[in-house]
MDTraj code that builds the backbone (N, CA, C; nanometers):
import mdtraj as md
import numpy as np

residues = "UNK UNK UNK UNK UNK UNK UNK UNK UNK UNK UNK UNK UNK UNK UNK UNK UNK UNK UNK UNK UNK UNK UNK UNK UNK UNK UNK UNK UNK UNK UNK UNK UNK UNK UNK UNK UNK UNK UNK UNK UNK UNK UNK UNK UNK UNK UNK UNK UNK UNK UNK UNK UNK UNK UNK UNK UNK UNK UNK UNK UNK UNK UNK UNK UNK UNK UNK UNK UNK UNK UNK UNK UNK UNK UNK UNK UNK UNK UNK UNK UNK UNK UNK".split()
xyz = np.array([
    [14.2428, 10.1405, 1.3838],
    [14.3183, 10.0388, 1.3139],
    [14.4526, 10.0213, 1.3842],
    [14.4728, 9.9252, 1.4028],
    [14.6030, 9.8585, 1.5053],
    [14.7664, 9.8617, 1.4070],
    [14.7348, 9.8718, 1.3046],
    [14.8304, 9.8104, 1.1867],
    [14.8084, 9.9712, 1.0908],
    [14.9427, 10.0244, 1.0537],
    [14.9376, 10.1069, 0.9330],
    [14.9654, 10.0209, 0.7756],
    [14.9187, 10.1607, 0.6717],
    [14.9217, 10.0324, 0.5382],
    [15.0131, 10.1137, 0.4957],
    [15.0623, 10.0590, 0.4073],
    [15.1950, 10.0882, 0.3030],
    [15.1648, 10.1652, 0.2134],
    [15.2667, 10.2214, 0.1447],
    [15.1850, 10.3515, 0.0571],
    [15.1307, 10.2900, -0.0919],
    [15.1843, 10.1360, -0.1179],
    [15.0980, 10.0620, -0.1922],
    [14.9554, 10.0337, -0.2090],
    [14.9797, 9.9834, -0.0735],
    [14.8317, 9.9252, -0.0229],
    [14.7325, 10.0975, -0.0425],
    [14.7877, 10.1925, 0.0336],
    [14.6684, 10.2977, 0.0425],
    [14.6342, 10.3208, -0.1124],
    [14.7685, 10.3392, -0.1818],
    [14.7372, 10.3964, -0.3218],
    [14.6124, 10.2966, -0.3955],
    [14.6075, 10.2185, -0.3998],
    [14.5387, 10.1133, -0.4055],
    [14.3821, 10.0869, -0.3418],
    [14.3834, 10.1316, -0.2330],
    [14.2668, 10.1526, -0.1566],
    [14.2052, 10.2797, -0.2697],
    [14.2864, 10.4044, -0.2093],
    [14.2216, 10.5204, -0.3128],
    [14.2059, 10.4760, -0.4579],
    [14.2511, 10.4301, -0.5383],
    [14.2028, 10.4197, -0.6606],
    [14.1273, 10.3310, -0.6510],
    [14.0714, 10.2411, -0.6122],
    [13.9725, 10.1324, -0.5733],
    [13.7975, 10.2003, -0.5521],
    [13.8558, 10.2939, -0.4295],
    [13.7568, 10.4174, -0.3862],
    [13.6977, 10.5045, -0.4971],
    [13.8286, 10.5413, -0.5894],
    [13.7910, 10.6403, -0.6754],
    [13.6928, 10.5709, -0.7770],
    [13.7154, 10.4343, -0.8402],
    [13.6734, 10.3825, -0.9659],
    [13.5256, 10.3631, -0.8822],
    [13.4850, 10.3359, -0.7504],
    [13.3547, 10.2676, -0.7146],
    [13.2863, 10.3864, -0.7473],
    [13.3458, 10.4960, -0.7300],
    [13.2562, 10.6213, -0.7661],
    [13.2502, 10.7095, -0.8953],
    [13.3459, 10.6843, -1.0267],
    [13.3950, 10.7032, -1.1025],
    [13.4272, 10.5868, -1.1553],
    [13.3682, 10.5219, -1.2463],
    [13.3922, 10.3720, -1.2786],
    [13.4809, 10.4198, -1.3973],
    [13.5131, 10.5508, -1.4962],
    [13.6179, 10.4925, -1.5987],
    [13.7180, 10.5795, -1.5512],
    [13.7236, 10.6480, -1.3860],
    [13.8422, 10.6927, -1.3596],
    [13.9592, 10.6267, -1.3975],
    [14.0798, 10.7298, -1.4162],
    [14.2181, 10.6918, -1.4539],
    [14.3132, 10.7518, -1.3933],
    [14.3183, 10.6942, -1.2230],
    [14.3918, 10.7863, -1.0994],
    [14.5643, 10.7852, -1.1767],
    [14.5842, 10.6638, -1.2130],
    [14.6920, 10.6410, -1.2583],
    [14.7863, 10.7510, -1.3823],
    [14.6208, 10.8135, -1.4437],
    [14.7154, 10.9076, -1.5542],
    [14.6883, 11.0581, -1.5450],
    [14.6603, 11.1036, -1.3828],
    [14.6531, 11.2182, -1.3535],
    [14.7774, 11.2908, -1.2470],
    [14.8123, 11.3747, -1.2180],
    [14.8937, 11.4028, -1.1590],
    [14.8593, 11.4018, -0.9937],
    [14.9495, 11.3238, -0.8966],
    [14.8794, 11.2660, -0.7730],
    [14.8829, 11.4275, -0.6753],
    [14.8869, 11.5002, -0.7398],
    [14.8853, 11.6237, -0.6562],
    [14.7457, 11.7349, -0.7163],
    [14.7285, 11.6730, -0.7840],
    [14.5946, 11.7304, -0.8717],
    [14.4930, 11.7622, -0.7204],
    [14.4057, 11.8436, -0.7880],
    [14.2664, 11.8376, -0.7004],
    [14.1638, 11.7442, -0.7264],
    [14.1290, 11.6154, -0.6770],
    [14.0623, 11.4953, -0.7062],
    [13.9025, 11.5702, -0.7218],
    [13.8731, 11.6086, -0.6594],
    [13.7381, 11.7012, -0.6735],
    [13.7446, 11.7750, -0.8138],
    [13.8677, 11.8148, -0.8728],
    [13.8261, 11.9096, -1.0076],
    [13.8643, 11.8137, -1.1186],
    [13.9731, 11.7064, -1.1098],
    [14.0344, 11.5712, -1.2098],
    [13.9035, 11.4797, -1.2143],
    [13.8392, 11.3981, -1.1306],
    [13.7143, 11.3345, -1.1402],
    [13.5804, 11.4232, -1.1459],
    [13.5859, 11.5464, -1.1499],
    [13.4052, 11.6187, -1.1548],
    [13.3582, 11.5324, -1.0367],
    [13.4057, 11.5875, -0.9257],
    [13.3544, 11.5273, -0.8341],
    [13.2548, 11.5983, -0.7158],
    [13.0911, 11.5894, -0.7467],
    [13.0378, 11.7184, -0.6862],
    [13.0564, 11.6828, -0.5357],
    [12.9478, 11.7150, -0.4473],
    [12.9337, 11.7222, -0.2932],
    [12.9144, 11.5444, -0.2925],
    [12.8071, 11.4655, -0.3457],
    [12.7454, 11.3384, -0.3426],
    [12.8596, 11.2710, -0.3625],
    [12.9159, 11.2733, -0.4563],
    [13.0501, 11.1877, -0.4930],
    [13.1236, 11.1893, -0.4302],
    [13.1922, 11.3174, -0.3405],
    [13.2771, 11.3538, -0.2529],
    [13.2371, 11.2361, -0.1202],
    [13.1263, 11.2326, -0.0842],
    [13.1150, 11.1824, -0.0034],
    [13.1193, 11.0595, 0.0163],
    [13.0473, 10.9775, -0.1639],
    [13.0241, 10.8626, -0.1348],
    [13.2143, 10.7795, -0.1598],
    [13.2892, 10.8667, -0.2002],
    [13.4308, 10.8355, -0.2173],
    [13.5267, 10.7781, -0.0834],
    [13.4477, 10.9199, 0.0391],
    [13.5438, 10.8877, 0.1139],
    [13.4364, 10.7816, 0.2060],
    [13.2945, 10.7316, 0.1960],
    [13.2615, 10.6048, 0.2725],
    [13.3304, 10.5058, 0.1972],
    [13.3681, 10.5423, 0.0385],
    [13.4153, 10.4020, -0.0227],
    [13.5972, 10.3808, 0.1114],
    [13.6513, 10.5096, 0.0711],
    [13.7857, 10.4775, 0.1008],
    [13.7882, 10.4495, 0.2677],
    [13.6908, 10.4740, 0.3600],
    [13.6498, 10.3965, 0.5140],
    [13.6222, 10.2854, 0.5167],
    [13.5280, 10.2375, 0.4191],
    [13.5117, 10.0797, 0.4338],
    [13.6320, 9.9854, 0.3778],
    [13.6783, 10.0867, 0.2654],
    [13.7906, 9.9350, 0.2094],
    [13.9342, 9.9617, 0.2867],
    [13.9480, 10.0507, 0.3591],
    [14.0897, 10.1041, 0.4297],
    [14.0303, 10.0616, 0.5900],
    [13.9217, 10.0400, 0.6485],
    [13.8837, 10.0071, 0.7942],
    [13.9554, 10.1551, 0.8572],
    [13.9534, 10.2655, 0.8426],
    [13.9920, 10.3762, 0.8630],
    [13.8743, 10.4600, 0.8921],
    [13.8461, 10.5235, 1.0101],
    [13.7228, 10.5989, 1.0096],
    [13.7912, 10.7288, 1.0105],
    [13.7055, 10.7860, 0.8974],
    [13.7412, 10.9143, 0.8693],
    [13.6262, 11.0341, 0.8792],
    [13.6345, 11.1059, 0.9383],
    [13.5534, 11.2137, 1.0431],
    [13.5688, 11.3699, 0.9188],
    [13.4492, 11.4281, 0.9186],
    [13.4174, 11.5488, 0.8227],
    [13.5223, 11.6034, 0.8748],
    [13.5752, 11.6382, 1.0027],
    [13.6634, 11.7200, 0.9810],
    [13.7998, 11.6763, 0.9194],
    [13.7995, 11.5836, 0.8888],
    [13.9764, 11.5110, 0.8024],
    [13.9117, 11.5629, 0.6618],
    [13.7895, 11.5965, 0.6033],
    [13.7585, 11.5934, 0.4590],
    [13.8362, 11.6670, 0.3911],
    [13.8887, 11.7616, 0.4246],
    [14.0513, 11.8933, 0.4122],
    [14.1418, 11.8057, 0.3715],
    [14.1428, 11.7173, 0.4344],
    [14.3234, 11.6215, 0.4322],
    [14.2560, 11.5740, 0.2910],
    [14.1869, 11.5408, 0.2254],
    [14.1907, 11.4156, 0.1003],
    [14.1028, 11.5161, -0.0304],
    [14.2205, 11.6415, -0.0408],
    [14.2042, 11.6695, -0.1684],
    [14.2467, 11.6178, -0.2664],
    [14.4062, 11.5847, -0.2470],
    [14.4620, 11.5133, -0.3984],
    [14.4466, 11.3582, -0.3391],
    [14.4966, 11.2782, -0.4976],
    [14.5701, 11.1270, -0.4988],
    [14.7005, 11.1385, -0.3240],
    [14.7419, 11.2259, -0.3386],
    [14.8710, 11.1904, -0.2502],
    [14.8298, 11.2185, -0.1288],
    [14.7476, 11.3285, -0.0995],
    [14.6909, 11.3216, 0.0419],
    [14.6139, 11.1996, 0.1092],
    [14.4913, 11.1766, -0.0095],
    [14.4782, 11.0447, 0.0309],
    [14.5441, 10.9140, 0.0625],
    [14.6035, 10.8966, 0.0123],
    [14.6937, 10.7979, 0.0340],
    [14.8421, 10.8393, 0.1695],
    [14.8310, 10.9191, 0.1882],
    [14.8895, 10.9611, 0.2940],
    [14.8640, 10.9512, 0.4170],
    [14.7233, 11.0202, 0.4342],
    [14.6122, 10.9955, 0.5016],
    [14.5979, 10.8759, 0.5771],
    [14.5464, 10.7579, 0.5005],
    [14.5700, 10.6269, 0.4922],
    [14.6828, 10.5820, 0.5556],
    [14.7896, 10.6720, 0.5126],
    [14.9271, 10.5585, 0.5252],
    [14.9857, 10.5944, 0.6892],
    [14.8964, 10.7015, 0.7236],
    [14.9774, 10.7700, 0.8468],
    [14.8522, 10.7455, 0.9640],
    [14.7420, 10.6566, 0.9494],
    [14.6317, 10.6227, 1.0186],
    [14.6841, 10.5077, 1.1088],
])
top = md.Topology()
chain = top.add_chain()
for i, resn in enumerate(residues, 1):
    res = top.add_residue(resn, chain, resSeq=i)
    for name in ("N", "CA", "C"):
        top.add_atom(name, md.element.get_by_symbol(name[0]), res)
traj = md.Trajectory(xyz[None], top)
């Protein structure tokens, strides 16, 4: 990606990501440092299908070994923001 996103835009991406996989997630009323894996019950399947959500809607390719970086809300979006 040629262009970085704003920490709007990522936050936004991730909760976007989160609800496609968690449709009555509520990123907004958890603490962004939480463990997103233990706040959403998020097993191995979900884990995964989260971060193809947050690659396709961020155009960010993200590689198993980054899966470390996007435990919480804030990593993700960090992540994102520093791509």
């Amino acid at each position: 990606m040629t262009h970085s996103l704003d920490t709007a835009t990522a936050r936004e991406i991730v909760e976007t990501a989160l609800r496609g996989v968690v449709p009555d997630a509520r990123p907004d009323s958890i603490d962004e440092n939480a463990p997103l894996r233990d706040e959403f019950e998020l097993d191995s399947l979900d884990f995964l299908a989260f971060v193809a959500q947050l690659s396709k809607r961020s155009g960010v390719r993200i590689d198993e070994a980054d899966y470390p970086r996007l435990g919480t809300l804030a990593d993700c979006v960090r992540f994102l923001r520093d791509r």
